[in-house]
C-alpha positions as CSV (number, residue, x, y, z in Angstrom):
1,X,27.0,-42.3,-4.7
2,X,28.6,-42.9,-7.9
3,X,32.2,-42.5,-8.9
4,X,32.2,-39.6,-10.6
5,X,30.5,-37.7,-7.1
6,X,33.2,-39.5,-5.0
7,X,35.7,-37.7,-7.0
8,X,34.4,-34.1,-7.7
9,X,33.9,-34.4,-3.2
10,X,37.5,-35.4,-3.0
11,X,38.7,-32.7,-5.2
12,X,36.3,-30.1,-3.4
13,X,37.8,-31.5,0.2
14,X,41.6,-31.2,-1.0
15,X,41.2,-27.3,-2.8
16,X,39.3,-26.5,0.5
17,X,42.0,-27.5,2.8
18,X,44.7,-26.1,0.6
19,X,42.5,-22.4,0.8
20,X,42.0,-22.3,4.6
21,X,46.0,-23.4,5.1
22,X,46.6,-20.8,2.6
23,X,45.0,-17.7,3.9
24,X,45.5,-18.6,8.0
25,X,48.9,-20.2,8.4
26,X,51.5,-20.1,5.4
27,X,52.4,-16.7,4.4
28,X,54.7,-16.1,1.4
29,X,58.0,-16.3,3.2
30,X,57.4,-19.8,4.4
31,X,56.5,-18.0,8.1
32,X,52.9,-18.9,10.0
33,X,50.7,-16.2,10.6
34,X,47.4,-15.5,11.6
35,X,45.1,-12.8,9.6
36,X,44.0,-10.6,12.6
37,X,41.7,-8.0,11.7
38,X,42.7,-4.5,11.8
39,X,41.9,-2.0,14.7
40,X,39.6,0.9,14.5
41,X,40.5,3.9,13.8
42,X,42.1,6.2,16.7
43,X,40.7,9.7,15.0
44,X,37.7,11.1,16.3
45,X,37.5,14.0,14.3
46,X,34.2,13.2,12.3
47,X,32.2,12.5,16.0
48,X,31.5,15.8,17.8
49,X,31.1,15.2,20.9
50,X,28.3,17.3,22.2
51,X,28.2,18.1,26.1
52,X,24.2,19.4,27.5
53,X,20.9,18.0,26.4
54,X,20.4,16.9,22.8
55,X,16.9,18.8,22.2
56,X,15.8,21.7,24.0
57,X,13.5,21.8,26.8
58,X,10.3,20.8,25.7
59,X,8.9,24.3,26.7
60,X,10.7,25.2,23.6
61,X,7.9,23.6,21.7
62,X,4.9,25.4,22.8
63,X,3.1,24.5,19.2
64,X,3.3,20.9,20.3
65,X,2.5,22.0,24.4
66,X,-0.1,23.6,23.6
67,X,-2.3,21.2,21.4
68,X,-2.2,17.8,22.7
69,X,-3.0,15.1,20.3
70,X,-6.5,14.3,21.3
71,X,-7.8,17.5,22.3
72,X,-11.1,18.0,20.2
73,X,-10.2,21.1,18.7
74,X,-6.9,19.6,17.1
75,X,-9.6,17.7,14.3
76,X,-10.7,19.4,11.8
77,X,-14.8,20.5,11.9
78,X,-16.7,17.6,9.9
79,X,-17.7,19.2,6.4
80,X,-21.7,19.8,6.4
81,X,-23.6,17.3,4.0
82,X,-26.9,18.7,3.0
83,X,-29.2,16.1,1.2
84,X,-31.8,17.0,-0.7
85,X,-34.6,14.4,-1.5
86,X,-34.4,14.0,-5.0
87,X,-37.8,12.9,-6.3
88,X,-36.9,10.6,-9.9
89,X,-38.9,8.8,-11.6
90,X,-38.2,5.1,-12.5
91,X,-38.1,5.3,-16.3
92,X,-39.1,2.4,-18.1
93,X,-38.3,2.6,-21.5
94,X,-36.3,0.5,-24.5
95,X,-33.4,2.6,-23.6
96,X,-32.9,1.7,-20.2
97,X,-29.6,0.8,-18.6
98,X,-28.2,-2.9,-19.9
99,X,-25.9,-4.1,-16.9
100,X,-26.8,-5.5,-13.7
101,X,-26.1,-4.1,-10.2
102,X,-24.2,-6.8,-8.2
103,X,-23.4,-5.2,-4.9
104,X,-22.9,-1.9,-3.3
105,X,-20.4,-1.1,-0.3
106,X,-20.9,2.7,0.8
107,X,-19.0,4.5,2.9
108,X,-18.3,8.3,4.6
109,X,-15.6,8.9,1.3
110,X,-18.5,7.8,-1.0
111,X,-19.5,4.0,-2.1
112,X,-18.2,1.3,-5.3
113,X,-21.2,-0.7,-7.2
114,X,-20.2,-4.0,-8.7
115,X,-21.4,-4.1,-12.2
116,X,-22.0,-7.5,-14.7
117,X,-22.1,-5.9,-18.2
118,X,-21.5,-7.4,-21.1
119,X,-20.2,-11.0,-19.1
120,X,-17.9,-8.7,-18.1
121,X,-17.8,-8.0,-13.8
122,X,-16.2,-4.3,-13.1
123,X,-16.1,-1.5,-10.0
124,X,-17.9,1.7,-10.7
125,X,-17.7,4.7,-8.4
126,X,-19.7,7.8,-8.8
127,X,-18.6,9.5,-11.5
128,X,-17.6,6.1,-13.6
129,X,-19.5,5.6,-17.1
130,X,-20.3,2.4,-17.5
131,X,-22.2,1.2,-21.1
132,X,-22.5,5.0,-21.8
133,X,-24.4,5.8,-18.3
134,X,-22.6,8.2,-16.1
135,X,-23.0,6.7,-12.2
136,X,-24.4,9.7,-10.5
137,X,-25.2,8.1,-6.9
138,X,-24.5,4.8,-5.4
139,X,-26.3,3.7,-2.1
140,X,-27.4,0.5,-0.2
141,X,-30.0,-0.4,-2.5
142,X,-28.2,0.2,-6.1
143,X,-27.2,2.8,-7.7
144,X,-28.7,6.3,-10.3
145,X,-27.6,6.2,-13.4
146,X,-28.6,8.8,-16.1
147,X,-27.4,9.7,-19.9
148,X,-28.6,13.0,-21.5
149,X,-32.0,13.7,-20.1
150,X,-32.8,9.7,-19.0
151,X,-32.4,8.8,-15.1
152,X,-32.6,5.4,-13.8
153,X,-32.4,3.6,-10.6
154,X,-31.3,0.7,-10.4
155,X,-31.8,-1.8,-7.3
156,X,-29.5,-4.7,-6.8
157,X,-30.1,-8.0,-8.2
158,X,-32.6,-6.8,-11.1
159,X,-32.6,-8.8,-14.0
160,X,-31.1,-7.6,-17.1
């Protein structure tokens, strides 16, 4: 260490000792003391004490009694999908769709499509407009897209 370091630790060392002998021992009529720290209240007046069981019997609860967690009436009855084959033709025309189906995840809340459009990569979910197509269905094989009267299907990996 250099110098300087030696001295600035000295200093430090010194102003410590003078703090701790300060605040444990002298006191300001030259008498030693020690800080003890002060004792709890003696008031009890803010804790009740309460004599009895803290909830009621659990009798008391007969909404909870009578539906036990995984009872299968407690779920709600699954909503009813109907699917209707929907027979669309694969348009091929100058205005079809310019973006590229990356991926599909589906799922029971509905699916996401990965889309490459304009070297841009992006989520879609049904509903989603991407390039001016509105995403109408996603599924494991791509996704429908339409715009005014034009649907399209698109599978996954087809070329741009």
């Amino acid at each position: 260490m250099n110098q300087r370091t030696l001295i600035l630790a000295g200093i430090a060392a010194i102003l410590t000792v003078i703090v701790i002998l300060r605040y444990t021992v002298w006191s300001d009529g030259g008498e030693s003391r020690v800080i003890a720290p002060s004792p709890p209240p003696t008031t009890t007046a803010a804790i009740r004490e309460e004599s009895g069981d803290f909830l009621p019997p659990y009798s008391a609860f007969p909404a909870i009694s009578d539906r036990p967690l995984f009872r299968p009436d407690r779920r709600p009855e699954p909503a009813v999908v109907i699917e209707t084959p929907v027979d669309v033709p694969v348009q091929t025309s100058d205005d079809a769709p310019e973006f590229v189906v990356i991926g599909t995840v589906t799922g029971p809340n509905g699916g996401v499509a990965t889309i490459r459009s304009q070297n841009e990569t992006r989520r879609a979910y049904v509903g989603d407009t991407v390039e001016g197509w509105r995403i109408d269905a996603i599924n494991g094989t791509g996704v429908e897209v339409s715009r005014n009267a034009d649907r399209f299907r698109l599978s996954i990996g087809e070329p741009e």
